[in-house]
Structures are given as structure tokens and as C-alpha cells.
Backbone as a chain_set.jsonl record, in Angstrom:
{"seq": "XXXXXXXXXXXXXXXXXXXXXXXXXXXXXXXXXXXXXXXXXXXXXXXXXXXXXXXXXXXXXXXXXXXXXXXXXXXXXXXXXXXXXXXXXXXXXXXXXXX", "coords": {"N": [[-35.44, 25.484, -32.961], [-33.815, 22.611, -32.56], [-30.166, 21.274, -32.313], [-28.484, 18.347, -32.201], [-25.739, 16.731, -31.27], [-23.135, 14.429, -31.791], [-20.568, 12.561, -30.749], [-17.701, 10.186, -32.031], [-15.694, 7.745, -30.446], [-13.11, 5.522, -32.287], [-12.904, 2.189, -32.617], [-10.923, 0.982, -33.219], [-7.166, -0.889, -33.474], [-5.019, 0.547, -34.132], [-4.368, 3.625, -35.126], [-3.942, 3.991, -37.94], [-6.235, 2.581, -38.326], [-8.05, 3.454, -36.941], [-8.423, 5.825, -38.05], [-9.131, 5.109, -40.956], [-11.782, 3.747, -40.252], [-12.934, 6.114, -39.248], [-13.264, 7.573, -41.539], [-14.841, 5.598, -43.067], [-17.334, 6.065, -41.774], [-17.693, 8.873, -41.924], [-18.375, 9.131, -44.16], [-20.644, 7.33, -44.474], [-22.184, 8.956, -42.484], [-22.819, 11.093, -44.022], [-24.351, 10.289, -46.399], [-26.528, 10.281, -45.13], [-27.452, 12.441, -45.677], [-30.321, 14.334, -47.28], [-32.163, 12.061, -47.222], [-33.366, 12.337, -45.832], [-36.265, 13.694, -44.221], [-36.778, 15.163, -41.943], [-34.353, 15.877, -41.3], [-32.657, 18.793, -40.998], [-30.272, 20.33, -41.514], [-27.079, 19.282, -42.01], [-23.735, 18.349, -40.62], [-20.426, 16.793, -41.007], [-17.768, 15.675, -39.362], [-14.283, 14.798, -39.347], [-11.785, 13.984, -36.961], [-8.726, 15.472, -36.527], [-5.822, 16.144, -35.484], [-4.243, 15.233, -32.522], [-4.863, 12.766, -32.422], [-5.043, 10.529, -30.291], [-6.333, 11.683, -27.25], [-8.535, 12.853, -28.287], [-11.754, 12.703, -29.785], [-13.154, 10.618, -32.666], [-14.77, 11.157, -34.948], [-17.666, 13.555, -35.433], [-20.612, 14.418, -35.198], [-22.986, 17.033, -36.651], [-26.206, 17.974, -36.032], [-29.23, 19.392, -37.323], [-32.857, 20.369, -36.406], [-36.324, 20.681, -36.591], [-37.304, 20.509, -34.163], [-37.815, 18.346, -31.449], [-39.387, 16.364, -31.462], [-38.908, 16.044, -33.925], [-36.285, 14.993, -34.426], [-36.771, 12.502, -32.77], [-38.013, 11.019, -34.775], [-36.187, 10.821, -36.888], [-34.415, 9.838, -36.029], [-35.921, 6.818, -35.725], [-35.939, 6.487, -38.341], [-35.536, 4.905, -41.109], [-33.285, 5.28, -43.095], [-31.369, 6.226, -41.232], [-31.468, 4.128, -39.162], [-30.227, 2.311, -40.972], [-27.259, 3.471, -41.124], [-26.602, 3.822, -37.971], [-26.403, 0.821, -37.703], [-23.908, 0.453, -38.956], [-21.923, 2.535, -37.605], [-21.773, 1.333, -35.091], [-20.194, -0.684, -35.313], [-18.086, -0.073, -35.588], [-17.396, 1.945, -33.592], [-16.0, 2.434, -30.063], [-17.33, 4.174, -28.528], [-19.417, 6.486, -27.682], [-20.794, 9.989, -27.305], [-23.243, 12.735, -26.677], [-25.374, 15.471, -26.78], [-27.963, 17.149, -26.872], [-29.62, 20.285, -27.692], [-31.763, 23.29, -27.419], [-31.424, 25.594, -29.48]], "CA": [[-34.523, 24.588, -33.646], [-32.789, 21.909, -32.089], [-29.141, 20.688, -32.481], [-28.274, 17.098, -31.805], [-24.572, 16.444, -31.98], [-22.804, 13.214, -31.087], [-18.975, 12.397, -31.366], [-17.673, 8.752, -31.313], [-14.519, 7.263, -30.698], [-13.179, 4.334, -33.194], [-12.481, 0.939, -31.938], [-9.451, 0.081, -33.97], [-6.438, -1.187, -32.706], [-4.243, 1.282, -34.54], [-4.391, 5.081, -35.864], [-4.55, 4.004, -39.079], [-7.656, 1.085, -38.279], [-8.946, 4.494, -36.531], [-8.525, 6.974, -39.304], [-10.187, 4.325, -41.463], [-13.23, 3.728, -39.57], [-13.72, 7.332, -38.98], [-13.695, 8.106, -42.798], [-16.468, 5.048, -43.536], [-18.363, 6.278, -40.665], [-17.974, 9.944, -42.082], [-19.44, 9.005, -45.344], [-22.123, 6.818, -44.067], [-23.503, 10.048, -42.29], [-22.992, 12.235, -44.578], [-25.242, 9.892, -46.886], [-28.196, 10.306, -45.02], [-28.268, 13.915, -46.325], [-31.416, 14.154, -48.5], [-33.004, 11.11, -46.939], [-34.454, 11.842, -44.094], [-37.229, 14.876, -44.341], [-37.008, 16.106, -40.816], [-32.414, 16.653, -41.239], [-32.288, 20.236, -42.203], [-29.069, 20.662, -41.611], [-25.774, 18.121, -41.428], [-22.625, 18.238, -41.141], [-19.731, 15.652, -40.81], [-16.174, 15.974, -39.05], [-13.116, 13.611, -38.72], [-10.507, 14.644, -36.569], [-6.833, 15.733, -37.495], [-4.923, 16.03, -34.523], [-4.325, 14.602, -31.272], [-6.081, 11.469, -32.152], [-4.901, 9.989, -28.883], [-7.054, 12.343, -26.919], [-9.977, 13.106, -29.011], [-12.924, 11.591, -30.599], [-12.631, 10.682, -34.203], [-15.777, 11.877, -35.826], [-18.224, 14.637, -34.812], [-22.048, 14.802, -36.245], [-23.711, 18.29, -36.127], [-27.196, 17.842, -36.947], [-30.565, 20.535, -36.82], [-34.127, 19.637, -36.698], [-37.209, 21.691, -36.218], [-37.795, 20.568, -32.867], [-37.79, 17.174, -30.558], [-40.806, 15.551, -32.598], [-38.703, 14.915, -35.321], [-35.379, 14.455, -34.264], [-37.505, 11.477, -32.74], [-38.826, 10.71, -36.017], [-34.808, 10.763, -37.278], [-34.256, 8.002, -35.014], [-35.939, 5.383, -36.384], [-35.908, 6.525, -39.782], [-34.962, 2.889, -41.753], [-31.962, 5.468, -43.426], [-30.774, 6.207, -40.342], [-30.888, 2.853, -38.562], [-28.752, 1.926, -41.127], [-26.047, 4.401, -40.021], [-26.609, 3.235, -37.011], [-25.69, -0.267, -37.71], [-22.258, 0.892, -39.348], [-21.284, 3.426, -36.785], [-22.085, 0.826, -33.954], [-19.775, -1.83, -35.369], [-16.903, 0.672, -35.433], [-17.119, 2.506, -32.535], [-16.105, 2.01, -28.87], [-17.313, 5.215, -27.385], [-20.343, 7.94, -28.192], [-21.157, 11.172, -26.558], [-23.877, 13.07, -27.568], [-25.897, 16.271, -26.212], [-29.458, 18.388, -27.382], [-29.493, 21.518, -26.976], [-32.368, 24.018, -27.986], [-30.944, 27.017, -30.359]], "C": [[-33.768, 23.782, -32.594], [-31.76, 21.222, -32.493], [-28.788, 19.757, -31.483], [-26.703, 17.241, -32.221], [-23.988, 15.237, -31.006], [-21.258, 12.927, -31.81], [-19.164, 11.009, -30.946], [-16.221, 8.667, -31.498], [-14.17, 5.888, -31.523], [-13.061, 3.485, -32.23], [-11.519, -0.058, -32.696], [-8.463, 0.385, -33.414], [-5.293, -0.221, -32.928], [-4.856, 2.793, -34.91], [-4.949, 4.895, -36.898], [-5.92, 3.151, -39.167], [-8.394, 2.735, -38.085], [-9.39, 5.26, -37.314], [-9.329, 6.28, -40.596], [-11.721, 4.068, -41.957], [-13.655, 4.824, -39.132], [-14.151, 7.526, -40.844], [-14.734, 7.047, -43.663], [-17.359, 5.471, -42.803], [-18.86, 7.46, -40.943], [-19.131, 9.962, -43.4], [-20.515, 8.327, -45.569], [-22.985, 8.008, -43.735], [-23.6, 10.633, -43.406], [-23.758, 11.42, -46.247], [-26.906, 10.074, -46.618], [-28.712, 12.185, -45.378], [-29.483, 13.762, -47.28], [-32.429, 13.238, -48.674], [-33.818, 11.146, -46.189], [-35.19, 13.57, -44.302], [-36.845, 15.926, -43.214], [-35.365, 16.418, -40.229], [-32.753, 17.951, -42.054], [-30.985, 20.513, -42.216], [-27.674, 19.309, -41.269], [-24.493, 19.072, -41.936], [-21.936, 17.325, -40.484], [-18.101, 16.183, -40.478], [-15.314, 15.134, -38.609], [-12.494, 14.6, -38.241], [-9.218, 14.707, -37.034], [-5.994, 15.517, -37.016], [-4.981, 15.74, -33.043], [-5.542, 13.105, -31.073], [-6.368, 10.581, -30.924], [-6.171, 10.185, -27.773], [-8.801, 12.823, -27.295], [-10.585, 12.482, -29.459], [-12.941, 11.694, -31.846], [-13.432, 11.459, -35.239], [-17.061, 12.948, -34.863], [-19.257, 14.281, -36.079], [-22.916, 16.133, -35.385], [-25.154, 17.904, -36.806], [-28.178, 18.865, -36.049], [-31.772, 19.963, -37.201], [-34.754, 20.742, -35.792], [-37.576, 21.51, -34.5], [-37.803, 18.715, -32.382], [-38.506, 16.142, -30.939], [-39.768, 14.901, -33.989], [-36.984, 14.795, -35.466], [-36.087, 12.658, -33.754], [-37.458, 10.202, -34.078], [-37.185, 10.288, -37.038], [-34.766, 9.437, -36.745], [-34.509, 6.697, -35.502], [-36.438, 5.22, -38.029], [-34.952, 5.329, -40.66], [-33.565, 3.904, -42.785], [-30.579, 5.483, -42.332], [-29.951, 4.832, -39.339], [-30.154, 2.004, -39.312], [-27.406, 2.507, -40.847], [-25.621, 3.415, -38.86], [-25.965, 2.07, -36.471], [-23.729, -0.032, -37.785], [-21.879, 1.634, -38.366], [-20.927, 2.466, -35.481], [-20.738, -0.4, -34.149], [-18.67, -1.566, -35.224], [-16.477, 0.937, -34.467], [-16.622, 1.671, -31.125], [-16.428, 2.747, -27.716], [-18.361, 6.462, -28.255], [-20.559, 8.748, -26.973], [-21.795, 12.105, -27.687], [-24.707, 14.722, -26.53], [-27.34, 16.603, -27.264], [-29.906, 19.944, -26.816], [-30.61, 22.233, -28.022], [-31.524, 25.468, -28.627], [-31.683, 28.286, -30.797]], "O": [[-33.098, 24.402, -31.769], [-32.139, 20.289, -33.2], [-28.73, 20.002, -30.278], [-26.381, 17.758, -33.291], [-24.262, 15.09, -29.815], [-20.92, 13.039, -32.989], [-19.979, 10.521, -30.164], [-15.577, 9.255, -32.367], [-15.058, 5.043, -31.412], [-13.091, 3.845, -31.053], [-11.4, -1.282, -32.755], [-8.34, 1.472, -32.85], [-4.528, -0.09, -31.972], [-6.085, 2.85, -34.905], [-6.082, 5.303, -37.155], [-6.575, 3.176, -40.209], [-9.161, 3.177, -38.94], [-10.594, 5.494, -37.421], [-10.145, 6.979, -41.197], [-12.42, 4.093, -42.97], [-14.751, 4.798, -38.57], [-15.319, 7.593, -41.227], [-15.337, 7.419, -44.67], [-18.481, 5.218, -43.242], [-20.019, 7.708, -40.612], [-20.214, 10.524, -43.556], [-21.277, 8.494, -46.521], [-24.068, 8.257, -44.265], [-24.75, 10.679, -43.843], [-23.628, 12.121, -47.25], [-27.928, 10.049, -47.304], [-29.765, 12.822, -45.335], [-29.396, 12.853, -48.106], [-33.282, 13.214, -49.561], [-34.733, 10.395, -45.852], [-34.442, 14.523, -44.525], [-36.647, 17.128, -43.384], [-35.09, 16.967, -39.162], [-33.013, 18.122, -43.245], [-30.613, 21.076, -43.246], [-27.605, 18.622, -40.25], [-24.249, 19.885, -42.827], [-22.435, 16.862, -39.459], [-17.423, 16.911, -41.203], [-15.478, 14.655, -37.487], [-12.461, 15.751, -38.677], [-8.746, 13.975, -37.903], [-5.134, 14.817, -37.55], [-5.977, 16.142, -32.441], [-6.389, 12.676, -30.29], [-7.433, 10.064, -30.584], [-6.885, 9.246, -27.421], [-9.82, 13.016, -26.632], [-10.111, 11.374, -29.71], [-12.757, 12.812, -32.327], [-12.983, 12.184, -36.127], [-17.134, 12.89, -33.636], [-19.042, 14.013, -37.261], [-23.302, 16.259, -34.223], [-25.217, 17.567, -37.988], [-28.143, 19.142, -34.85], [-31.857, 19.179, -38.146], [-34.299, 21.406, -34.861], [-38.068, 22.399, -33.805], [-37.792, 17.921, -33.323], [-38.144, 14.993, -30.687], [-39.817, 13.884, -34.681], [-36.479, 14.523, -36.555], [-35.805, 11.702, -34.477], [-37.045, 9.048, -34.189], [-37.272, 9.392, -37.878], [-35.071, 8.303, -37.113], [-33.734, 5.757, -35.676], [-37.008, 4.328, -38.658], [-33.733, 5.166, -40.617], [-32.75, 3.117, -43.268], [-29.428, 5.057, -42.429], [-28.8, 4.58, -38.981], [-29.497, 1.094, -38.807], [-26.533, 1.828, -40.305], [-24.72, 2.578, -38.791], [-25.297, 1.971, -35.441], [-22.781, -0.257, -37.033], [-20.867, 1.005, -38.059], [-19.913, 2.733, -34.835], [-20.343, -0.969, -33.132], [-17.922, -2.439, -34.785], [-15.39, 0.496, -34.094], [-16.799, 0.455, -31.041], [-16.182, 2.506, -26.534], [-18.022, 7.128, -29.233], [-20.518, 8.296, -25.828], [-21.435, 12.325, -28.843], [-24.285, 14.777, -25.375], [-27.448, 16.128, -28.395], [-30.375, 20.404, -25.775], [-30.557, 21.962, -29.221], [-31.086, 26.286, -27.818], [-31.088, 29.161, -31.426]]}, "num_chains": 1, "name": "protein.A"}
């Protein structure tokens, strides 16, 4: 199993622009549940506190293996995500880690 997870920071000028654009960004991912074959697992996290410091949203995601996280990627649900998250943000970090 591999877990993909990627945090981003907003790119609004305020807290509230931030808190905002994390909660369209949260419910964009958490749309592609059920779309994409090779997501077995999601989940979606805004942050609460210390927004200053921290990154606004968090995506946990699982996939059978490297082949189809791939295959996630340019899944036409996804690259819409993609679009929306990209227009928001001003900052991703992401890792893969085998489980």
C-alpha cells in the first residue's frame, strides 16, 4: 500500500481569504471520493490552529501501489482538483511513503 499525502498553504491575503480557500479546496478533494477507481482510501483536513505557522489543508490518500497512484494523476477527476487547488494555493508539500 502506498500513502501519498500533500499539505498546501492558501494564498489569501487574510485568515479569513485563507480559511475560505482551504474549505473550497477541502470539498473539491473530498469530491473525488468515488471517482477515481485506484483512491481506496481519502481523507481531507483543514487546519484549526496556528494558522500563521501551518499549512491549511492536509490530503491523506492510499493506493495499491505506485502504478496507480500514477494512474490518479492524470485521472480527468483529479486534474480538475488540480486546477482548483492550484489557483488557491501558494505552497505544497507532499511525500510517498510505502506502508
Amino acid at each position: 500500500m502506498l500513502k501519498h499525502i500533500v499539505t498546501w498553504k492558501m494564498n489569501g491575503e487574510t485568515a479569513a481569504d485563507r480559511a475560505q480557500q482551504a474549505g473550497e479546496v477541502a470539498a473539491a478533494l473530498r469530491g473525488m471520493e468515488g471517482k477515481i477507481p485506484q483512491l481506496k482510501h481519502l481523507e481531507v483536513h483543514v487546519n484549526e490552529l496556528d494558522g500563521y505557522d501551518n499549512w491549511d489543508v492536509a490530503l491523506i490518500t492510499e493506493f495499491a501501489d505506485a502504478d496507480a497512484l500514477a494512474e490518479y494523476v492524470v485521472h480527468p477527476a483529479h486534474q480538475e482538483v488540480v486546477s482548483i487547488v492550484k489557483a488557491r494555493s501558494a505552497g505544497r508539500a507532499g511525500v510517498d511513503a510505502t506502508v
